[in-house]
C-alpha positions in Angstrom: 0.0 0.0 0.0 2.8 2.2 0.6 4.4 1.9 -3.0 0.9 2.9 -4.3 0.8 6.3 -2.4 4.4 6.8 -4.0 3.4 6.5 -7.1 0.4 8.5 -7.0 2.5 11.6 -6.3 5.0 10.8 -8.6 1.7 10.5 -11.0 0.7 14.1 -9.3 3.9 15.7 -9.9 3.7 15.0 -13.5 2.6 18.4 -15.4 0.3 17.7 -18.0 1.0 19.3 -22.0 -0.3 23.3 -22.3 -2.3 23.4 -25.6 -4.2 26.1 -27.1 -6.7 25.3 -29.7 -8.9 27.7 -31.4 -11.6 27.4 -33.7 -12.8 30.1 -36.0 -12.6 32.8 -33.3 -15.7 30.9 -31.6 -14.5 27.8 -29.7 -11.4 27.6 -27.6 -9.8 24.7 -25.8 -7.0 24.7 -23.6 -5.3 21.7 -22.1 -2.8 21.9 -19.2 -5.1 24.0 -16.5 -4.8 24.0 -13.1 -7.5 26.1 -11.6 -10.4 28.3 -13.1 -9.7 32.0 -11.5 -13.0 34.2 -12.5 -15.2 33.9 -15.3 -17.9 36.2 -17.0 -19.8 37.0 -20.9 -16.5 39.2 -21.3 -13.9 38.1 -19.6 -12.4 34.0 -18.6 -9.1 33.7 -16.6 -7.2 30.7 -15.9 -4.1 29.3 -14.8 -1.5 27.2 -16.6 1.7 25.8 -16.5 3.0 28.3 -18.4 1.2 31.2 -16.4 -2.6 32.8 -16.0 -4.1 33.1 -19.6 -7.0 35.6 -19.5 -9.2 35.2 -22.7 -11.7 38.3 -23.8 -14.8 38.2 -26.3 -18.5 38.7 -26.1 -21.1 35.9 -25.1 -18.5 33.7 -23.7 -19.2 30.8 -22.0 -17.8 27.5 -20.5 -19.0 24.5 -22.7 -16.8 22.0 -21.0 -14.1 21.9 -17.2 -12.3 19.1 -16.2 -9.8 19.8 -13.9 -8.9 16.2 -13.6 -8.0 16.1 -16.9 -7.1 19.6 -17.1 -9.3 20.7 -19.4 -11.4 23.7 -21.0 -13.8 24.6 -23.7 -14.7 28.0 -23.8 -17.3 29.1 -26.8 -17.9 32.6 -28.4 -16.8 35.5 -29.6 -13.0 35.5 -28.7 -11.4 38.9 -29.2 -8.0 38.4 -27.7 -5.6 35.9 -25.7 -3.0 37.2 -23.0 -0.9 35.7 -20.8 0.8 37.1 -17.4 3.3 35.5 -15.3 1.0 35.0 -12.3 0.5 31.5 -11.2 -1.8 30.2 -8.3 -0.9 30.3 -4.7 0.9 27.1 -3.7 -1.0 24.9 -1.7 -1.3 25.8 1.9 -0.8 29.7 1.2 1.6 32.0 2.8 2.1 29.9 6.2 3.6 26.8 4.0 5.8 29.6 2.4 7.3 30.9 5.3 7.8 27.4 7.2 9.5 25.5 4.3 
């Protein structure tokens, strides 16, 4: 039982691929999320492995999450793409920070 716990954080520690496809302006998946930050009709931001990727349009909605799989499927009009080089707050927050 002990080799399985192992494994499953060696599985955990594994970061899955960052993908961006986009359809037509209309449909957008990303692979390789960790978390969903905020989402509205204007405005969805998430974080990746390679930083927090904010997407702006019109109508926008999510069509399809799996954070297990680390997946997102965001549909309609897509105006723009950015990245930044925030990421999200380590597990446990500040106090883990300071005690390491």
């Amino acid at each position: 039982m002990n080799g399985s716990k192992a494994m499953l954080g060696a599985a955990e520690s594994i970061k899955a691929p960052h993908n961006v496809i986009m359809e037509d302006r209309h449909t957008l998946t990303v692979s390789g999320i960790s978390d969903v930050d905020s989402f509205d009709e204007q405005t969805v931001i998430v974080f990746t492995e390679m930083g927090e990727l904010t997407v702006k349009g019109e109508g926008l909605h999510i069509n399809r999450l799996s954070l297990e799989v680390g997946e997102i499927m965001i549909e309609g009009s897509i105006s723009s793409l950015a990245y930044s080089d925030s990421k999200p707050a380590q597990e446990g927050g500040f106090w883990s920070r300071v005690f390491r």
